[in-house]
N, C-alpha and C positions, 0 to 999 in steps of 0.2 A: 405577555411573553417577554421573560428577558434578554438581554442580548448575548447571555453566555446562553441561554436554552434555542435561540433561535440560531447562531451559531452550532453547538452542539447538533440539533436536529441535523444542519447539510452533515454535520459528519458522521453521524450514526445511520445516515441514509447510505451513504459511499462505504462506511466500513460493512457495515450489514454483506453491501455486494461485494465488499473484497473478503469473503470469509476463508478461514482454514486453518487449518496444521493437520497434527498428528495424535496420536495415539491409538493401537489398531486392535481390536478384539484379535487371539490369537486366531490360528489357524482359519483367518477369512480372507485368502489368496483370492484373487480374482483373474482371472487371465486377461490379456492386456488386449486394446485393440491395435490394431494391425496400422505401426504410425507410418505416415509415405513422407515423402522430403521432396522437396522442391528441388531445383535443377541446382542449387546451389548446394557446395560441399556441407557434408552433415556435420556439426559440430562434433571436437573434440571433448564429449562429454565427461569420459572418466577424470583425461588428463586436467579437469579445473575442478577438483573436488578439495575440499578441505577437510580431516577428518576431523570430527568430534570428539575429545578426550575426556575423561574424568577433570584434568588438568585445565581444560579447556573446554568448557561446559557449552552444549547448542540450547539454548530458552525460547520457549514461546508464551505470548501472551493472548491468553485464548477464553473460550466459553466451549463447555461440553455438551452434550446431548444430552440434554432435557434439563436444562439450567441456562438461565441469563445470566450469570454470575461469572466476571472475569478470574481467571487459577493464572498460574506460573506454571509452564510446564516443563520437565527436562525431557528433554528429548536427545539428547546424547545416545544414548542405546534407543531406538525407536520401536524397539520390538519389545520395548520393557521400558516403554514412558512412566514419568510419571509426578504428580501433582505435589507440586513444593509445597505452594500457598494459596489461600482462596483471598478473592478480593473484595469479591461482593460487586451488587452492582453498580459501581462506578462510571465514570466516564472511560473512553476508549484511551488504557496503560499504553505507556509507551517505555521503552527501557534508556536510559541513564547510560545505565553500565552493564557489568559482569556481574553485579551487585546490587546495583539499586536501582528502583523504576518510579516513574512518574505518572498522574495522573490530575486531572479539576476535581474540584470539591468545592464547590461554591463559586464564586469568584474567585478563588483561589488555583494556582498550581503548587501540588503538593508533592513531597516525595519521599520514600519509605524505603528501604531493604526491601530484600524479598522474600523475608515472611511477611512482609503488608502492615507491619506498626514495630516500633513507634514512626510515626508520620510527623513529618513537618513542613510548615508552612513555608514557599520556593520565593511567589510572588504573587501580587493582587493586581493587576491594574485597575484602573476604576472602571474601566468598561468592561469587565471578566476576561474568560481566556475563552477565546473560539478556536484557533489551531497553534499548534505548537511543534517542537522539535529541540531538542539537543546535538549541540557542537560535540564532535566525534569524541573531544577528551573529559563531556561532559560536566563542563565548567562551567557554559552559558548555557540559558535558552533562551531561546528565540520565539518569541509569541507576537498571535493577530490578535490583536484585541479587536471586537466588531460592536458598535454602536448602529441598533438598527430604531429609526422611525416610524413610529407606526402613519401607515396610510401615503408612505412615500415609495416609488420602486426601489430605490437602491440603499444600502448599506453606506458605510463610511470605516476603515481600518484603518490603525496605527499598528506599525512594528516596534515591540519593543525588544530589547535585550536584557535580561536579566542575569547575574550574577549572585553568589551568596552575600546579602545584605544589599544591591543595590539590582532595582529596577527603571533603568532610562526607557522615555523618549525617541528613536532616534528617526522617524516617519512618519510623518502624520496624512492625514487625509489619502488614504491610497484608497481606490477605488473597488468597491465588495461587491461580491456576484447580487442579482435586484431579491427584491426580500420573496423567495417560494421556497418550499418547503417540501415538495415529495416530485416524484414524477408518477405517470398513469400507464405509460408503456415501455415494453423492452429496450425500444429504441429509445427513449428519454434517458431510460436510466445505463444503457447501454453509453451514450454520451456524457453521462455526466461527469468534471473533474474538478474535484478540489484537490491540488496537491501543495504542500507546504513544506519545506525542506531545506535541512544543510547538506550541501557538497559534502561525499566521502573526507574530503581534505581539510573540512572546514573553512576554506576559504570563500564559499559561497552561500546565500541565502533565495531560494527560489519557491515565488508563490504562483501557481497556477490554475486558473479558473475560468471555464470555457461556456459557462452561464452567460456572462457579457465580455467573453473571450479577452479576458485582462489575465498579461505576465510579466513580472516585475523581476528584475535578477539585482541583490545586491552583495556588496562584500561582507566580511563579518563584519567593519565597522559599522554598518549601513548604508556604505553609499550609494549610488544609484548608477549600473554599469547595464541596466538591460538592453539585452541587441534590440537592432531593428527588425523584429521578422512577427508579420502579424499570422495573429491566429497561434500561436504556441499553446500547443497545450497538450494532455497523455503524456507528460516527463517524466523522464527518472533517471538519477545518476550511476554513472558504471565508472568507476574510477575520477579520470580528471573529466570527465566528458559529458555531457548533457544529451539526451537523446530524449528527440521529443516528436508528435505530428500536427501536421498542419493540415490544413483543406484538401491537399493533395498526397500526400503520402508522410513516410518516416524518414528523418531527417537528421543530421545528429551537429554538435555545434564544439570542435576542437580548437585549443588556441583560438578560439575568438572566430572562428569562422565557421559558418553553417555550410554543410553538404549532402545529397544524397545518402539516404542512408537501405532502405528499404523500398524502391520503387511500387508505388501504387498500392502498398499496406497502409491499410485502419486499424492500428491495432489498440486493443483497451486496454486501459489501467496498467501497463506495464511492469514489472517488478526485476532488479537486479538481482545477480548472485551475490550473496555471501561472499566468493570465493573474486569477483568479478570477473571479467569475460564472456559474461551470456548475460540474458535479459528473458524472460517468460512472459509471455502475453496472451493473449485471447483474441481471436477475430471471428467476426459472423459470414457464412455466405451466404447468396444469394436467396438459401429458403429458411434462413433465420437459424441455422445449424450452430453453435459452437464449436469455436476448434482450437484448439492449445496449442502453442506453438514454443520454440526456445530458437535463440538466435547468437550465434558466435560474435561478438562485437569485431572481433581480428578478423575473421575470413567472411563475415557475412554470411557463413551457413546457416542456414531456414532447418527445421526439423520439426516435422508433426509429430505430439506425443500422444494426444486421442480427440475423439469428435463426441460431441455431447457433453463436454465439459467445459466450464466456464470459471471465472475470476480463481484465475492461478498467480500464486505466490511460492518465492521459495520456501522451505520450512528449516532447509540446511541447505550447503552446497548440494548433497546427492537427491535430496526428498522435496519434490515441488506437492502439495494440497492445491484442489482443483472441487468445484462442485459438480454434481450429477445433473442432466439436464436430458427432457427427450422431446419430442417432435407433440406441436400441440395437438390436441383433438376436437371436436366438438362439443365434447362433453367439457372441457374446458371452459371453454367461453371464450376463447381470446383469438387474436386476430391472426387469419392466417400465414402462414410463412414464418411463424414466432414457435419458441421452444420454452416451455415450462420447467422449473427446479423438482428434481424427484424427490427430492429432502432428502438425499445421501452426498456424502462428500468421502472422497479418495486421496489417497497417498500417492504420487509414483515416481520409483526408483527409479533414476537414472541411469543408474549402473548395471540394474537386468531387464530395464523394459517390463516393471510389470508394475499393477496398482493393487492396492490393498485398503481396504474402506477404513475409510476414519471415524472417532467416535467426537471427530472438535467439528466444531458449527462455524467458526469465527476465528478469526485470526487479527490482532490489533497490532503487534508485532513480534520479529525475532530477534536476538540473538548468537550473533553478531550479527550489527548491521551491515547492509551491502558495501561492498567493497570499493 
């Protein structure tokens, strides 16, 4: 196994559960469940929406029903999506720009327009690309390079920075989740985080991985500015802000200093607005339920959007994708208190409270990214 496929593998495990978007067979309305809100004010949903324009295109980069194969989607008009360019199946696209997208092809990070060719070659490191990201103006990127040993527990990453014609160095030996490869239960995979990322502002670089609960924050040059706060991990940025959890709850980290954010929330895989201001997430209760949530970053409003639903992302400011999940049974096989994937996944509007079934499996990403 090489060390971009055993790389690759944690992220096709993690992207796999964070699936979604849009595209919705006509007239298959569904009527929504009945969301409740916690004691905290309901967020101001309409008011942080961003419209989608012809001028101003909403993209996802997805997989459809009954296809492994990564498309371009426009979803600007979402009641009339539709498929720019096919990809094939590649490793998990991420977009560039308003234009051009990214993906591996070997050791290689490559990058194309979005019809998908001509392609060219971004950067190589010598130990391939295991996760990546582009700086907001899509100049650099930012790659983990992972060197894994066979028969040792842990990995070994450098961060490079890549620009056009030139790939540095500028981290070496940072420490990679131990070498496994799948999880066996909800809760495993329920815990699982790799996240890799630039700050909205580009001013930051954040790696996060709660396998051997290792978090590293640097600047774009590379330096090394990560707080002191063990256990980070579930992060994601909403403007200048880092909002992440610990062993105890959600917590969020401004001007350099961490605070309460979310009392007594576990929340997974969290995902920002487009538009920023809110944050979508997912938490289990006590009998393995799924439940969707969105959260005002300004007032701290909580707001349930439905139950049985799992690894929500935005898809635009208005449209968060959400998977279908229901209560196990015995005919299952699996362990009580846990909830199984129905193989349907939903759309739901922010703006009327209702969901609408999707025909996308997968979600790798959108279009503008979070704000």
């Amino acid at each position: 196994m090489t060390p971009r496929t055993a790389g690759w593998l944690r992220v096709l495990v993690v992207t796999a559960l964070i699936a979604g978007a849009c595209g919705s067979p006509a007239g298959n309305r569904i009527a929504p469940t009945t969301p409740t809100s916690s004691t905290n004010p309901t967020p101001t949903i309409a008011a942080q929406q961003t419209p989608c324009t012809p001028a101003n295109r909403c993209l996802a980069l997805v997989t459809l029903r009954g296809s492994g194969s990564w498309v371009v989607r426009d979803v600007t008009d979402i009641r009339h999506a539709s498929t720019v360019s096919g990809l094939g199946s590649v490793g998990p696209p991420r977009f560039v720009s308003a234009t051009e997208l990214s993906y591996v092809d070997g050791n290689s990070l490559v990058k194309a327009p979005l019809a998908g060719s001509p392609r060219s070659p971004f950067a190589s490191p010598h130990w391939g690309v295991s996760y990546f990201d582009w700086s907001p103006d899509g100049t650099t990127a930012a790659i983990l390079s992972t060197r894994v040993t066979d028969g040792q527990p842990n990995t070994t990453m450098e961060l490079h920075l890549a620009t056009s014609g030139n790939d540095r160095t500028v981290v070496s030996s940072i420490p990679g989740p131990p070498n496994v490869y799948g999880c066996e239960s909800q809760y495993c995979a329920d815990g699982w985080d790799f996240h890799f990322s630039y700050s909205p502002d580009g001013r930051f670089i954040t790696w996060a991985q709660n396998v051997a609960f290792v978090f590293r924050m640097w600047t774009a040059a590379g330096a090394d500015v990560t707080p002191r706060i063990p256990y980070l991990y579930m992060s994601t940025w909403s403007g200048a802000d880092l909002y992440f959890r610990d062993l105890k709850d959600v917590k969020v980290v401004r001007n350099g200093v961490a605070s309460s954010f979310l009392p007594g929330v576990e929340w997974i895989r969290p995902k920002a607005s487009p538009s920023g201001g809110q944050i979508v997430y997912e938490t289990r209760d006590a009998s393995g339920v799924a439940r969707t949530f969105i959260v005002d970053t300004r007032t701290h409003g909580v707001h349930q959007l439905a139950q049985f639903r799992a690894e929500p992302v935005y898809l635009t400011s208005r449209y968060i994708w959400y998977r279908g999940e229901r209560a196990c049974t015995a005919a299952d096989e699996c362990l009580p208190g846990t909830s199984v994937a129905t193989g349907k996944a939903y759309i739901y509007d922010l703006a009327d409270s209702t969901e609408t079934e999707s025909i996308i499996t997968n979600v790798a990403d959108v279009w503008p990214h979070a704000g």
